[in-house]
KOLVEXSE-72753 format. One record per residue (C-alpha): chain; residue in one letter; residue number from 1; z, y, x. Coordinates in steps of 0.05 Angstrom, whole numbers, plus 5000, padded with zeros to 4 digits. Example, Ala and Ser with C-alpha at 12.3 -4.5 7.8 and 13.67 -1.06 7.14 Angstrom:
BEGIN
R unit code pos    Z    Y    X
R    A    a   1 5156 4910 5246
R    A    s   2 5143 4979 5273
//
This chain:
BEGIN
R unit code pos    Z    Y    X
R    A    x   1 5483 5070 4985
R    A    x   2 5457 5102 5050
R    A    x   3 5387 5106 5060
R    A    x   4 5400 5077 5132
R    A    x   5 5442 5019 5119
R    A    x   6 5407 4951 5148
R    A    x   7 5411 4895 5104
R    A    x   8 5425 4817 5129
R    A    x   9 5362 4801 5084
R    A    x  10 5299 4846 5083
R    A    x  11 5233 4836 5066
R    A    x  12 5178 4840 5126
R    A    x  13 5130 4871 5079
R    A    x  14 5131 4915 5023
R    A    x  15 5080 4944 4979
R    A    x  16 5085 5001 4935
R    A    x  17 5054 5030 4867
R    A    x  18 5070 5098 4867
R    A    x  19 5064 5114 4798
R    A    x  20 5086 5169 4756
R    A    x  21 5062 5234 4797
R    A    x  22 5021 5259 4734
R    A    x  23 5087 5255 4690
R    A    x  24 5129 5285 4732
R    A    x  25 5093 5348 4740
R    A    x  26 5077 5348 4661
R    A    x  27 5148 5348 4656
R    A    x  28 5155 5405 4698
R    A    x  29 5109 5447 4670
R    A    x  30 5057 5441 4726
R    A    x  31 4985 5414 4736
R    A    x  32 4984 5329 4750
R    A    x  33 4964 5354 4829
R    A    x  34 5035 5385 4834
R    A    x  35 5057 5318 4826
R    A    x  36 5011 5282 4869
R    A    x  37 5030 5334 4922
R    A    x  38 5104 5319 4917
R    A    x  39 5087 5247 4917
R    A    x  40 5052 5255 4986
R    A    x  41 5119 5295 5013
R    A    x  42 5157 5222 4981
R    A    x  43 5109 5177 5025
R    A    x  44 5135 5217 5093
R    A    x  45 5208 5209 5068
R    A    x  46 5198 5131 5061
R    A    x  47 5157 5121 5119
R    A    x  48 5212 5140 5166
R    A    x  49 5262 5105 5130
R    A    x  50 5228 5034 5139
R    A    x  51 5250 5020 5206
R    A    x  52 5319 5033 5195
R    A    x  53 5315 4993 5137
R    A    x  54 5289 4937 5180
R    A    x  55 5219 4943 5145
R    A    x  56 5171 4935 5192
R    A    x  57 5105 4925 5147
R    A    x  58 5092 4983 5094
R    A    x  59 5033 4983 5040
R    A    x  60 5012 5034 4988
R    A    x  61 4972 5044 4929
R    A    x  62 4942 5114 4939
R    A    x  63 4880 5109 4905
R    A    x  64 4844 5054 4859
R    A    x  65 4780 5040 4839
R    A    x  66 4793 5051 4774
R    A    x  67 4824 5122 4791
R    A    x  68 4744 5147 4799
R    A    x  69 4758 5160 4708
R    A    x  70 4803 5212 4725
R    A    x  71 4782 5281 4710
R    A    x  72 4728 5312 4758
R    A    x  73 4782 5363 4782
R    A    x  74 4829 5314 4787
R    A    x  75 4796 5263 4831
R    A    x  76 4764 5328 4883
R    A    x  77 4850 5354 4883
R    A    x  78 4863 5279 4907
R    A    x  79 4805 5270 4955
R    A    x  80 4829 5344 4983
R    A    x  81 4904 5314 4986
R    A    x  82 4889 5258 5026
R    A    x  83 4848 5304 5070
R    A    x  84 4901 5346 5086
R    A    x  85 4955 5287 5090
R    A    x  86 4915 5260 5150
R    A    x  87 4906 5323 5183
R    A    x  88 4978 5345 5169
R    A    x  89 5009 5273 5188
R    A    x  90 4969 5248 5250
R    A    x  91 5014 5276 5305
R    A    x  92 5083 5268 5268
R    A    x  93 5054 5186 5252
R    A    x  94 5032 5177 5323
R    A    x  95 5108 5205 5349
R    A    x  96 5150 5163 5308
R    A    x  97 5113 5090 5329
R    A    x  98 5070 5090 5259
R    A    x  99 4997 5047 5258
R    A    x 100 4961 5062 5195
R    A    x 101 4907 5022 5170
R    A    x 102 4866 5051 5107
R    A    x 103 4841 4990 5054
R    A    x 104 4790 4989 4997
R    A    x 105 4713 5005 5000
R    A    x 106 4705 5060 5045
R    A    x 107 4621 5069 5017
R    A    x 108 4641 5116 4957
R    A    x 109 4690 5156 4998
R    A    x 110 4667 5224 5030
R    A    x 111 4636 5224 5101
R    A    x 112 4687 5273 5129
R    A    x 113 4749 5240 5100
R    A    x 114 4723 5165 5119
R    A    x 115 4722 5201 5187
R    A    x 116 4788 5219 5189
R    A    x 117 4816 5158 5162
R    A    x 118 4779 5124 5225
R    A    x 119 4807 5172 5276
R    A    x 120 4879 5160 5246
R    A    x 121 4868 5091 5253
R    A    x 122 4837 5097 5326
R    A    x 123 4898 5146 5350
R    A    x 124 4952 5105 5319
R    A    x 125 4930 5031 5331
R    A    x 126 4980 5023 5396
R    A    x 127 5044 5036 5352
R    A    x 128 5078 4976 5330
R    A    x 129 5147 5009 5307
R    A    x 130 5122 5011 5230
R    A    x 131 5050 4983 5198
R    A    x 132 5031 5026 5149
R    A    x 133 4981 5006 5099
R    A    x 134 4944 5063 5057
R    A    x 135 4906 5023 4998
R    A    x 136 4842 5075 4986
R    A    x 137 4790 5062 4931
R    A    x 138 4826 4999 4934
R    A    x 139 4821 4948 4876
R    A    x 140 4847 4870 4886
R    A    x 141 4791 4842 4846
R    A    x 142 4737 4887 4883
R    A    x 143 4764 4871 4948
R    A    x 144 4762 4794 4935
R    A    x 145 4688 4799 4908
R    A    x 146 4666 4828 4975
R    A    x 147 4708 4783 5012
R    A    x 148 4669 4733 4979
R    A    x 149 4600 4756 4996
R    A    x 150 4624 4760 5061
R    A    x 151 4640 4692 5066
R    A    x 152 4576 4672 5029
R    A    x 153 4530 4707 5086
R    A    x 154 4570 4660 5135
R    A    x 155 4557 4597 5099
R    A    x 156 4480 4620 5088
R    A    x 157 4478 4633 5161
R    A    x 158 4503 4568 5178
R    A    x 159 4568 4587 5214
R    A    x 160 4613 4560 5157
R    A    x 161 4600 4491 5120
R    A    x 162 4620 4501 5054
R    A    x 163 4665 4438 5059
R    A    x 164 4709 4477 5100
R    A    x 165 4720 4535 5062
R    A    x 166 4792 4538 5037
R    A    x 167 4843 4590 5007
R    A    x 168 4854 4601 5087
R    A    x 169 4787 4611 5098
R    A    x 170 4778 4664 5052
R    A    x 171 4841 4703 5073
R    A    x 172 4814 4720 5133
R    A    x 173 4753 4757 5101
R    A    x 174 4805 4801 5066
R    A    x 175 4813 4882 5080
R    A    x 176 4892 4854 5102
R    A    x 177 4868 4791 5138
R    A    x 178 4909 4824 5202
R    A    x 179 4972 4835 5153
R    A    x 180 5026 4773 5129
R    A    x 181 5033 4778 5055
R    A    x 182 5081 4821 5015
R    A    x 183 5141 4804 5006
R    A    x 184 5161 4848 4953
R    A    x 185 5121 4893 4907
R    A    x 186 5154 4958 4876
R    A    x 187 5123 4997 4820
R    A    x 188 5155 5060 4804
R    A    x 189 5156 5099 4734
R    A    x 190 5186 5047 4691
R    A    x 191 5107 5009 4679
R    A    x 192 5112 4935 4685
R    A    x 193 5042 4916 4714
R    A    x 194 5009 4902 4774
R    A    x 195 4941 4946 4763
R    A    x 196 4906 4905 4804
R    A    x 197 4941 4921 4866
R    A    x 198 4942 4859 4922
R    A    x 199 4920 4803 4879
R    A    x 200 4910 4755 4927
R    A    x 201 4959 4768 4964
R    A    x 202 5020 4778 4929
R    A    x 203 5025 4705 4900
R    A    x 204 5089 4699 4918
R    A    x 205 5116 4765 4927
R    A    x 206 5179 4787 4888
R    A    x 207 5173 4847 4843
R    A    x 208 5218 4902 4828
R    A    x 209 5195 4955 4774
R    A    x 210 5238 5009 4773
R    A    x 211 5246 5073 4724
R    A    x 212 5245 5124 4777
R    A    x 213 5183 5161 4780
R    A    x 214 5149 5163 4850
R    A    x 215 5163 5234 4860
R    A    x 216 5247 5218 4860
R    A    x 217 5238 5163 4894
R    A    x 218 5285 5173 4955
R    A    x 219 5303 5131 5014
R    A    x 220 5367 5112 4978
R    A    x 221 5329 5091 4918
R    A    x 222 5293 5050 4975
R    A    x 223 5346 5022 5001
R    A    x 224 5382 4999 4940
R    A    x 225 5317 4962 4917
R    A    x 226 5319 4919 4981
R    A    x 227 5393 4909 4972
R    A    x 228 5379 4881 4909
R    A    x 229 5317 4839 4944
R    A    x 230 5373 4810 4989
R    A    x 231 5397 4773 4939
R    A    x 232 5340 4737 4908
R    A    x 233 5323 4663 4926
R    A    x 234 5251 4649 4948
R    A    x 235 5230 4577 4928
R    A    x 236 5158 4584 4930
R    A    x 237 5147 4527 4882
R    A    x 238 5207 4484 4907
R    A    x 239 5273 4468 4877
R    A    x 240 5341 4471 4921
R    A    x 241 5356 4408 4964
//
């Protein structure tokens, strides 16, 4: 299947868990920040496949909060990665019509990279062509905890009654409160879980967990997964008429 074939049905949003980097360089023979390296060339590759595709909303895992239990020189390889990415990307994300957006707690992340991840977001936020979505120190139940407190200071200040605070109401104290939900999740590397990713917000995404490991994970790989999305029915708690 061609990586640029347009489906009837697509979904709007898709999020990612790119798993399997580590493996794929152990299989190789290499050090696991080969693999996340190769991983960050996959990103670019799907990226500029979404619009053909007739994805318009894109959201990855990168980095969770969990992830800080790696190995010292593991974590400082990926902190220097996603330095680099941003630096190396900006211009070529800008040209081809990409907004990023960085989630996640940004207080644990280094000065200079939180800097760059706010320039990216400050250069790009014009392009409407693709919305990606770069989950960093991102955890689901982290991010609902603060979006809690959140709401909690605006109740306490008396801006919110606490009558009035709804699943609604709390979705818009979310890090993706400016993004619809997913509509389908893929987790690459043949692991059937959802690590935490999107909690909230993938209530009633569909899921797809393929084999592939994130590394070999091409545009066609892409595009056959949405095929296969095409044909799903989405009920969302209802039967057919």
């Amino acid at each position: 299947m061609s990586g640029k074939e347009r489906f009837q049905i697509v979904p709007e949003h898709v999020a990612i868990i790119m798993d399997g980097n580590g493996r794929w360089a152990t299989s190789r023979g290499r050090p696991r920040i080969f693999g996340h390296q190769a991983g960050a060339r996959r990103v670019s590759e799907i990226v500029e496949a979404c619009p053909d595709l007739g994805v318009r909303y894109l959201t990855i895992f990168a980095f969770s909060t969990e992830n800080w239990k790696r190995t010292q020189a593991e974590v400082t390889g990926l902190m220097t990665l996603f330095r680099r990415y941003i630096t190396k990307e900006a211009t070529r994300l800008l040209t081809k019509g990409v907004r990023v957006r960085f989630i996640g707690d940004r207080v644990q992340l280094d000065a200079k990279l939180v800097k760059l991840m706010d320039d990216l977001e400050t250069l790009t936020k014009s392009n409407d062509r693709v919305h990606l979505t770069i989950a960093l120190n991102y955890g689901g139940r982290d991010e609902v905890t603060r979006a809690t407190q959140r709401l909690a200071h605006e109740v306490a200040a008396g801006r919110l009654k606490p009558e009035d605070v709804g699943a609604e109401t709390l979705a818009r104290f979310l890090d993706t409160w400016l993004l619809p939900d997913p509509d389908l999740v893929i987790r690459t590397s043949g692991e059937a879980r959802i690590s935490n990713f999107l909690l909230w917000q993938s209530a009633y995404a569909e899921y797809e967990f393929v084999d592939t490991l994130w590394p070999d994970f091409t545009a066609d790989c892409f595009g056959s997964v949405l095929a296969g999305y095409g044909s799903r029915e989405r009920r969302y708690g209802a039967v057919r008429a």
